[in-house]
SESEDO-148494 format. One record per residue (C-alpha): x, y, z; residue in three letters; residue number from 1. Coordinates in nm, 4 decimals. Example, Ala and Ser with C-alpha at 12.3 -4.5 7.8 and 13.67 -1.06 7.14 Angstrom:
<atoms>
((1.2300,-0.4500,0.7800),ALA,1)
((1.3670,-0.1060,0.7140),SER,2)
</atoms>
This chain:
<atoms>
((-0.4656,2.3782,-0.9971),UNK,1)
((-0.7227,2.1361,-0.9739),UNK,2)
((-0.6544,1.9096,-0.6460),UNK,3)
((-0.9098,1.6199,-0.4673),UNK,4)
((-0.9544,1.7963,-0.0635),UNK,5)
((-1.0680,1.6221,0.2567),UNK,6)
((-1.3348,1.8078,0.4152),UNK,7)
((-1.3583,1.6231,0.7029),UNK,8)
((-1.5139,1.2341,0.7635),UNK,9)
((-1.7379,1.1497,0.4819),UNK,10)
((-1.6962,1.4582,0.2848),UNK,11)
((-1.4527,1.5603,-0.0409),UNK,12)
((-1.4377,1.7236,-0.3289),UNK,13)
((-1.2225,1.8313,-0.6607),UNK,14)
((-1.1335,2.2252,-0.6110),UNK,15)
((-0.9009,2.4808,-0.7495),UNK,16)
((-0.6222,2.5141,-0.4828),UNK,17)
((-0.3182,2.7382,-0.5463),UNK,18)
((0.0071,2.5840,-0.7088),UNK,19)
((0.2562,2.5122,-0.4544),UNK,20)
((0.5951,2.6749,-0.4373),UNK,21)
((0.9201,2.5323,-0.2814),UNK,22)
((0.9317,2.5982,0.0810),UNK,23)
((1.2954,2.4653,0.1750),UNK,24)
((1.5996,2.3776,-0.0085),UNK,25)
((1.5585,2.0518,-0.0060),UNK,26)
((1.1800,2.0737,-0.1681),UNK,27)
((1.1139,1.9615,-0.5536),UNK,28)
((0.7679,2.0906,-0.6959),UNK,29)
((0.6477,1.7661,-0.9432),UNK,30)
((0.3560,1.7934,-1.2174),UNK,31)
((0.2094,1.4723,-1.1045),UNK,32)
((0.0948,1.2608,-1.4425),UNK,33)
((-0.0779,0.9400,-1.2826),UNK,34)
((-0.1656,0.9015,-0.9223),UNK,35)
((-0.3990,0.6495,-0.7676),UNK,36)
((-0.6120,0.5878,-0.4647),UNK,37)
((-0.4986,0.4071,-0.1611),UNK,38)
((-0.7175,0.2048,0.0985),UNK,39)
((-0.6212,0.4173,0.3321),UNK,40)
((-0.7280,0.7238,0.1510),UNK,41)
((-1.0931,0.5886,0.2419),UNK,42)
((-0.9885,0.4969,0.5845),UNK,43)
((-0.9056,0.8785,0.6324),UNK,44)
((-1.2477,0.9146,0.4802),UNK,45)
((-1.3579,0.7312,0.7552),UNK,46)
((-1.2666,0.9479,1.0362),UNK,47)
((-0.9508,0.7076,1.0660),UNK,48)
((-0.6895,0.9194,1.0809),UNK,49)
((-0.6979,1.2089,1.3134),UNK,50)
((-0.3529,1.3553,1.1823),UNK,51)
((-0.4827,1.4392,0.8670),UNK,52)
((-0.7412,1.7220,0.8709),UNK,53)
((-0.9861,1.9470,0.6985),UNK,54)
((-0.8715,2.0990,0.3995),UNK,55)
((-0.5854,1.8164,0.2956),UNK,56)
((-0.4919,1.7274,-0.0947),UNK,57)
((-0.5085,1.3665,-0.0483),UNK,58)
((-0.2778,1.0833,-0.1961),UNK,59)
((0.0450,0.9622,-0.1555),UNK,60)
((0.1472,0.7797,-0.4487),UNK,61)
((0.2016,0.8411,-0.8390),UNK,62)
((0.4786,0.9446,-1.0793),UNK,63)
((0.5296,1.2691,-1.2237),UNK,64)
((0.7803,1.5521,-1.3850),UNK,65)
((0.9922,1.7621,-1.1841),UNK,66)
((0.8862,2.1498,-1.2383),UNK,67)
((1.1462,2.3100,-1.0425),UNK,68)
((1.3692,2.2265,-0.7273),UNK,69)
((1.5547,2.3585,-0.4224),UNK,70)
((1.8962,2.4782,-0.4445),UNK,71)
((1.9855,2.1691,-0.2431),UNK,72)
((1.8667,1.9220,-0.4828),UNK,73)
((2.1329,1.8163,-0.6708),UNK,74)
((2.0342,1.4500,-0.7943),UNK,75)
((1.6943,1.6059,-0.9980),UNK,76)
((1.6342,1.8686,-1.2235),UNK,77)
((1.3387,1.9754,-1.3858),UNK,78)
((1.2063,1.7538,-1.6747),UNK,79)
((1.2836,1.4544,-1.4756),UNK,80)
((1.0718,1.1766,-1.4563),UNK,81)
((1.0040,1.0310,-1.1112),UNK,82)
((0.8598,0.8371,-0.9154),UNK,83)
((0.6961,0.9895,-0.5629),UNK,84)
((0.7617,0.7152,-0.2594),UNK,85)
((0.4260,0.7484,-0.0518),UNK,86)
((0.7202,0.8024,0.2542),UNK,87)
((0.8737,1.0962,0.3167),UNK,88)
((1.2510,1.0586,0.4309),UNK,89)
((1.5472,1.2831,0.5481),UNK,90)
((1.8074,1.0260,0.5228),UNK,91)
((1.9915,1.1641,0.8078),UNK,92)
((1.7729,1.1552,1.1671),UNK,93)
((1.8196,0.8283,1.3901),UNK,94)
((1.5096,0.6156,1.2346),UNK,95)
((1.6383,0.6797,0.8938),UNK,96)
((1.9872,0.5504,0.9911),UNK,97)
((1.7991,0.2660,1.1407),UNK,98)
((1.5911,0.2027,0.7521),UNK,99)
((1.3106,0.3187,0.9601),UNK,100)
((1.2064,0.5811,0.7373),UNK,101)
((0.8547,0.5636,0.7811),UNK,102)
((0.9454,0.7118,1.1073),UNK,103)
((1.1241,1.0300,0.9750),UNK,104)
((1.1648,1.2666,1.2794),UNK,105)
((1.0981,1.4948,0.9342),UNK,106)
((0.8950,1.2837,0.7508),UNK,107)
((0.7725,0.9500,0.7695),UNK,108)
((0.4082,0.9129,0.6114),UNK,109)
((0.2910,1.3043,0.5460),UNK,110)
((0.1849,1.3485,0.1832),UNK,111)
((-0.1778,1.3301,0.1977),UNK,112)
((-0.1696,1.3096,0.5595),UNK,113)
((-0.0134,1.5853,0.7397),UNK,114)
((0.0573,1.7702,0.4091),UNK,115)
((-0.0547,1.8057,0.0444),UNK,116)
((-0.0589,1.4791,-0.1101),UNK,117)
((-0.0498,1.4169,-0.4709),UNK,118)
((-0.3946,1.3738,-0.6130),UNK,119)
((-0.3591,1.7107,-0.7990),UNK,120)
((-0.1907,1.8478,-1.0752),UNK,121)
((0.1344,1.9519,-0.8551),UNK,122)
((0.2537,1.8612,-0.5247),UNK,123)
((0.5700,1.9696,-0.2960),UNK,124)
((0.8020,1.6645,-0.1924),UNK,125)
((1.0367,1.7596,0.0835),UNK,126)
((1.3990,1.5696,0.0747),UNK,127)
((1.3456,1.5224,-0.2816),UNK,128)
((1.6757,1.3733,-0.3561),UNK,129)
((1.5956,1.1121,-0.0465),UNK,130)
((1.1833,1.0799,-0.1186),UNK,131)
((1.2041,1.0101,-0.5016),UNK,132)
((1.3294,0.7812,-0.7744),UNK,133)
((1.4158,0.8449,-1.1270),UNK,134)
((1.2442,0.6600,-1.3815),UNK,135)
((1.4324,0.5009,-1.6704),UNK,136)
((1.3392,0.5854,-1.9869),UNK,137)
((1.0764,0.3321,-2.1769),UNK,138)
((0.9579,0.2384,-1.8305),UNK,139)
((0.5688,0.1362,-1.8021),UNK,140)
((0.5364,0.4706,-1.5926),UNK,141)
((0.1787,0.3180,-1.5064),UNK,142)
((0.2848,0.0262,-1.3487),UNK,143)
((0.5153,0.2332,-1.1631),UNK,144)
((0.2366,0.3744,-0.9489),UNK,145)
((0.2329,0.0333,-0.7978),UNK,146)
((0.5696,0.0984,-0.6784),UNK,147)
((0.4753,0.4017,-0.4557),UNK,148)
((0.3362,0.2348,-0.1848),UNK,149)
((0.0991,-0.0683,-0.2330),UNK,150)
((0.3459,-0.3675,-0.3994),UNK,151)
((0.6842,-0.2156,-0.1081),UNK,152)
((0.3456,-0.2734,0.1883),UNK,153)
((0.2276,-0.5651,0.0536),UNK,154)
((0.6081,-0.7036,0.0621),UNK,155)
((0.7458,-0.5246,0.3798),UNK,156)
((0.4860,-0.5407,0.6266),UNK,157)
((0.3208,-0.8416,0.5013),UNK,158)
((0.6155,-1.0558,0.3154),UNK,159)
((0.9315,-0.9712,0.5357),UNK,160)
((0.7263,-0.9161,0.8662),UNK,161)
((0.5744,-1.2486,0.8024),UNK,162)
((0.9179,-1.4186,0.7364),UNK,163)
((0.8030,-1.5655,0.4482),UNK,164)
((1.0211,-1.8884,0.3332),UNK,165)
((1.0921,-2.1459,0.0834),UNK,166)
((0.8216,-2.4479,0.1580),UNK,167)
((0.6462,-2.2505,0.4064),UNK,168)
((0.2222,-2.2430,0.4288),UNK,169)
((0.1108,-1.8419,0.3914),UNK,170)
((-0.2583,-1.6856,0.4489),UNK,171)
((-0.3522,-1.3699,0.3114),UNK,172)
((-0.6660,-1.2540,0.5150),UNK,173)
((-0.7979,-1.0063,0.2276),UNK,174)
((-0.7403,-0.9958,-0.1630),UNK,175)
((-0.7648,-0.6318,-0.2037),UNK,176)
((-0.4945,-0.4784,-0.3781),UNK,177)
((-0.2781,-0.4828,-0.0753),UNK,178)
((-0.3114,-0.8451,-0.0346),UNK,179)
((-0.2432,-0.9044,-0.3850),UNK,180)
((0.0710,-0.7207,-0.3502),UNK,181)
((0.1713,-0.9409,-0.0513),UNK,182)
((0.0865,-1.2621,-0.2632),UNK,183)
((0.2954,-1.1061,-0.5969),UNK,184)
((0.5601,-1.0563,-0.3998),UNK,185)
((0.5361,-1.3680,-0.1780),UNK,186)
((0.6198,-1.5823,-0.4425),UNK,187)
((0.9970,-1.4283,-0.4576),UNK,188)
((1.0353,-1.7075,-0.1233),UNK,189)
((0.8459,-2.0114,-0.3058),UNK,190)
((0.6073,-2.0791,-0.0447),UNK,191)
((0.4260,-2.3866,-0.0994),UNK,192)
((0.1047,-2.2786,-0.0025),UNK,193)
((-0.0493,-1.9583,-0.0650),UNK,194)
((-0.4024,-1.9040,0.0520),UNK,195)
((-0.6018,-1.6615,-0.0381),UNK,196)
((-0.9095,-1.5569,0.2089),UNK,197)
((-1.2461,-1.3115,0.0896),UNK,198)
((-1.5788,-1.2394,0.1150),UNK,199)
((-1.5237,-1.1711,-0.2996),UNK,200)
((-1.5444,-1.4221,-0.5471),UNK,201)
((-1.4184,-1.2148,-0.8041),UNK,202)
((-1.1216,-1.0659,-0.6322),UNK,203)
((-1.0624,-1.4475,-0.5327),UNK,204)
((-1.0501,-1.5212,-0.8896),UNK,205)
((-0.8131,-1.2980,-0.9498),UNK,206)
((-0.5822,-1.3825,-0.6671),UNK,207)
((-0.5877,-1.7536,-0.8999),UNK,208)
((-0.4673,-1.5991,-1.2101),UNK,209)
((-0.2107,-1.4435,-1.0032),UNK,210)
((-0.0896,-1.7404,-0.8432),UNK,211)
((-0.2865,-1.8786,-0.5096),UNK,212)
((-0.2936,-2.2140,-0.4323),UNK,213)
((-0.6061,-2.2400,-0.3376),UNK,214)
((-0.8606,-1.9589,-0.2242),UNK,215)
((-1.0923,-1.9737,0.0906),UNK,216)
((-1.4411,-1.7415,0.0671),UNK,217)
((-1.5383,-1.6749,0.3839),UNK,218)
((-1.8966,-1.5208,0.2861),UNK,219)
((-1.9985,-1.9312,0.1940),UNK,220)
((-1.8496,-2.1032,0.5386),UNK,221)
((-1.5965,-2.1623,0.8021),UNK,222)
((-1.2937,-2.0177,0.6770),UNK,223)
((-1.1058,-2.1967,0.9992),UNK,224)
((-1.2499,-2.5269,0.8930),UNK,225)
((-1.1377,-2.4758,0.5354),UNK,226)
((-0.7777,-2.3964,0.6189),UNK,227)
((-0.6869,-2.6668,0.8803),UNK,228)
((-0.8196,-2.9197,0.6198),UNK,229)
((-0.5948,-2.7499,0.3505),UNK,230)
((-0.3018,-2.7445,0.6137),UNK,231)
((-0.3407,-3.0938,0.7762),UNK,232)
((-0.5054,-2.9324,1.0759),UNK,233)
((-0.2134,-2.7474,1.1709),UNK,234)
((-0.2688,-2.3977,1.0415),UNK,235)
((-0.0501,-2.1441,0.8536),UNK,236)
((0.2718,-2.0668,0.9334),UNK,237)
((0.2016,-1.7191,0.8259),UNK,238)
((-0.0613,-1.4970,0.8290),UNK,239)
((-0.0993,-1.1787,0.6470),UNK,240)
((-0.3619,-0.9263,0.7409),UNK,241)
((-0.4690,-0.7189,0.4763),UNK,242)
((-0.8036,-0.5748,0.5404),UNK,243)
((-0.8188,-0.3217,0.8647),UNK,244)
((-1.0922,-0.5058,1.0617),UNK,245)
((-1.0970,-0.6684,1.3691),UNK,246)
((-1.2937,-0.9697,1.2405),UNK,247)
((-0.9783,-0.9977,1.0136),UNK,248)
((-0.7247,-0.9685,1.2703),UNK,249)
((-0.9361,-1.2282,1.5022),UNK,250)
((-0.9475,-1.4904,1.1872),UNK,251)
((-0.5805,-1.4618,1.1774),UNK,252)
((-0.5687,-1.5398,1.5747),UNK,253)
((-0.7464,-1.8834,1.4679),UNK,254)
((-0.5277,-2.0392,1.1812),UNK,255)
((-0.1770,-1.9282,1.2944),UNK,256)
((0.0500,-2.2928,1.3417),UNK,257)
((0.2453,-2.2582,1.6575),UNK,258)
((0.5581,-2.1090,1.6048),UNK,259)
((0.4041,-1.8982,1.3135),UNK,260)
((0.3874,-1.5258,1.2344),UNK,261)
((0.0891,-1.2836,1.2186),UNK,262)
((0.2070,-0.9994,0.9943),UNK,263)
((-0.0434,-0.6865,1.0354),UNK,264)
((-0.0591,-0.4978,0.7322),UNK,265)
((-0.4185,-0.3269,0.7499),UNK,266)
((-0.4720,0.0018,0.8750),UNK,267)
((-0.7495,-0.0560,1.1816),UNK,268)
((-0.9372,0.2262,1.3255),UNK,269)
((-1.1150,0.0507,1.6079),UNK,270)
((-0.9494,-0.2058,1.8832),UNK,271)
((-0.9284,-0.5271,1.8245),UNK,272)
((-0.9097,-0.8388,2.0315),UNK,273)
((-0.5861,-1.0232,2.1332),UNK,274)
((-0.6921,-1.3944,2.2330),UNK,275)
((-0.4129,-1.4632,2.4535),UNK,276)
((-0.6207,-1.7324,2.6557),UNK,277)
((-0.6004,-1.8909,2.3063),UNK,278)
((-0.2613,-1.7969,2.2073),UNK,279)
((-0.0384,-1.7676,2.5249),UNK,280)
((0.1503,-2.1068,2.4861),UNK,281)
((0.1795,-2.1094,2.0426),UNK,282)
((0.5155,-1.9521,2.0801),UNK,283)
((0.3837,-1.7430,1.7569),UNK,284)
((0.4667,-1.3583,1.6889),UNK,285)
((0.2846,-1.0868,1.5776),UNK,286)
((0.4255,-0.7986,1.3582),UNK,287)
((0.3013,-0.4140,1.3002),UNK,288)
((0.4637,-0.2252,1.0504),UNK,289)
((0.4079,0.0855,0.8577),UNK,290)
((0.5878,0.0340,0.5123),UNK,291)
((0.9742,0.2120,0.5314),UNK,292)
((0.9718,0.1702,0.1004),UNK,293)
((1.3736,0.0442,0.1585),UNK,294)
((1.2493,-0.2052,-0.0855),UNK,295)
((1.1360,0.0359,-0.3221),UNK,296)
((1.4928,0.0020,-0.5114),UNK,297)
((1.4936,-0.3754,-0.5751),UNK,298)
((1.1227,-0.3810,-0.6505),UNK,299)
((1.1752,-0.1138,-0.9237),UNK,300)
((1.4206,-0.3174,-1.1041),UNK,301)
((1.2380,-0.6588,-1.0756),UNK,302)
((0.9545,-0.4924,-1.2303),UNK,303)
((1.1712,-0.3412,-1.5355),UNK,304)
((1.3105,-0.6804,-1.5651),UNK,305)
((0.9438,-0.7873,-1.6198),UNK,306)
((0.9638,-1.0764,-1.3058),UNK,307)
((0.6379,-0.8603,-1.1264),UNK,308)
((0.4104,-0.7288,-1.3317),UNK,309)
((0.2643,-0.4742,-1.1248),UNK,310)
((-0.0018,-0.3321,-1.4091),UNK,311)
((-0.2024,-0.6384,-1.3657),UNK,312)
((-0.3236,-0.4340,-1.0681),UNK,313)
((-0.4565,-0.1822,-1.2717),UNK,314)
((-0.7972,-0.2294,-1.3537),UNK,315)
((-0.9596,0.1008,-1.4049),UNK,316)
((-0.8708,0.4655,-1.5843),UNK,317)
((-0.9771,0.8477,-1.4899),UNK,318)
((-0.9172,1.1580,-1.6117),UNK,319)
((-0.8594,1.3803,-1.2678),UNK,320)
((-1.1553,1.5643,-1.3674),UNK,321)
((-1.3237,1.2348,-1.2906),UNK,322)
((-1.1594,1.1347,-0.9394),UNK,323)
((-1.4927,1.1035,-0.7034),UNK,324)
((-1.6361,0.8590,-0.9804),UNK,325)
((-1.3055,0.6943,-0.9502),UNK,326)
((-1.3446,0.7269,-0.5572),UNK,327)
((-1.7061,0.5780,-0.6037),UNK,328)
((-1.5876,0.2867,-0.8047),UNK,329)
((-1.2636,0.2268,-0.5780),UNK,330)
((-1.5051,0.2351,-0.2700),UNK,331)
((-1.7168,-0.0071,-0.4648),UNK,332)
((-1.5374,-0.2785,-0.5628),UNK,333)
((-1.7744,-0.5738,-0.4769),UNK,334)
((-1.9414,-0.4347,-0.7457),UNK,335)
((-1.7627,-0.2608,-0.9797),UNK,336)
((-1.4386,-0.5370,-0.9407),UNK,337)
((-1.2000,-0.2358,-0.8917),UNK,338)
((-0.8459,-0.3205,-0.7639),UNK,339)
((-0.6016,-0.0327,-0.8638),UNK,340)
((-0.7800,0.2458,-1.0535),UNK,341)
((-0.5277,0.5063,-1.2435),UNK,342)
((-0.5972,0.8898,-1.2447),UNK,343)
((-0.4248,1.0994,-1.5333),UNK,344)
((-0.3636,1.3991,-1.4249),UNK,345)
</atoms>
């Protein structure tokens, strides 16, 4: 099969890699039909993520048809359409008890990480039954990507972390797709500010259309200025961090209202700076989370119900055959205005 492989920082390419086969029980091989990239697909890219190494099938999110499954799998059978959750869970081990199941003792985050991911034509899932979701028929199986990993982060890590609540004041440091997600999914609380923060014009744009309340671009001036005049001079009572960067993190440090709530959401590969001579006496919080998909359930059905319209993230369309140009125009988005691209397997 044809499958997109991490050679190590910098490096990738499409090869033929054999088709896998079940491996335990509780396995189900799926023909994957749309997958997309993540942000932190190029953040592995990077150099990262030292768990995932030379010679990985990237990806962890898409939909697809089940091929064939273990003879524990009793919920699935082949010619089932699913959708993949970008975590892997048992269901059974102490952090999955807890809804921690990003923390599998099994599991957790390992497709395209510590295991063949899905941007190929097949790809294993382990605890099928427990790690996938059928997919009603007539569903928009495109939009459904979005529910594999970037619309549950943007809500769990940035929305629920961030204790998001009717009337309060919200910052999203970053309108990349994951801070889009946060801002879609936001609005379930009716905040009555939501502030969108970029070095993007465009991207700013879009976080408009998709409902900001105003949008700060921190390329053109002081973004701290900007939001204590929209907030009265008080600041935010949360902000969400969506980009991975420490300049990101620190902005957040700077317009958090006392008693608010910094909700990390980006992946950060280098250390960042915690201004406690600054922040010591706000009585604010600060949240890290890596995204447990419980929510994956209650999104599904409010996007069937048409209340989030998760393909207005998709802006681009490849063939598999075409994934590095998609990479290229994913990892160049200033330019090309890429949020979400979709690969057809």
């Amino acid at each position: 099969m044809k499958a997109l492989v991490y050679h190590g920082p910098g490096s990738k390419s499409l090869d033929e890699r054999p088709t896998p086969k079940l491996l335990s029980a509780t396995d189900a091989i799926v023909k994957v039909t749309r997958t997309t990239i993540c942000g932190t697909d190029l953040h592995i890219l990077k150099g990262d993520v030292p768990t995932c190494e030379p010679g990985r099938i990237l990806g962890h999110e898409g939909v697809g048809v089940i091929q064939e499954v273990g003879a524990a799998v009793s919920t699935f059978k082949p010619g089932d359409h699913v959708l993949i959750s970008c975590i892997t869970s048992c269901g059974k081990c102490d952090y999955c008890r807890r809804g921690m199941y990003s923390h599998c003792t099994t599991g957790g985050w390992i497709l395209g990480n510590r295991i063949d991911g899905t941007q190929a034509e097949y790809v294993r899932i382990p605890h099928a039954e427990t790690s996938l979701y059928p997919i009603p028929a007539g569903a928009d199986e495109e939009a459904l990507v979005m529910l594999s990993d970037i619309l549950p982060t943007g809500f769990e890590c940035g929305v629920l972390n961030g204790k998001v609540q009717p009337g309060s004041t919200i910052a999203i440091v970053g309108s990349g797709p994951i801070g889009l997600a946060a801002l879609l999914t936001a609005q379930f609380y009716a905040p009555a500010q939501i502030i969108m923060i970029d070095r993007d014009a465009n991207r700013l744009e879009v976080a408009r259309t998709f409902g900001a309340t105003a949008c700060v671009n921190n390329a053109s001036g002081d973004p701290v200025a900007e939001i204590m005049k929209l907030t009265g001079g008080v600041g935010v009572d949360c902000a969400i961090e969506a980009v991975g960067v420490p300049a990101s993190f620190e902005l957040c440090e700077s317009i958090i209202a006392p008693g608010g709530t910094i909700a990390n959401v980006g992946v950060h590969g280098v250390k960042v700076d915690l201004h406690m001579e600054c922040l010591w006496d706000r009585n604010i919080s600060i949240t890290t989370r890596l995204v447990d998909t419980v929510s994956t359930p209650m999104l599904l059905k409010t996007v069937r119900s048409g209340r989030l319209e998760a393909g207005k993230l998709i802006t681009h369309r490849f063939a598999l055959n075409d994934v590095l140009k998609a990479y290229d125009t994913f990892a160049q988005a200033a330019d090309t205005h890429a949020l979400k691209v979709i690969i057809e397997a």
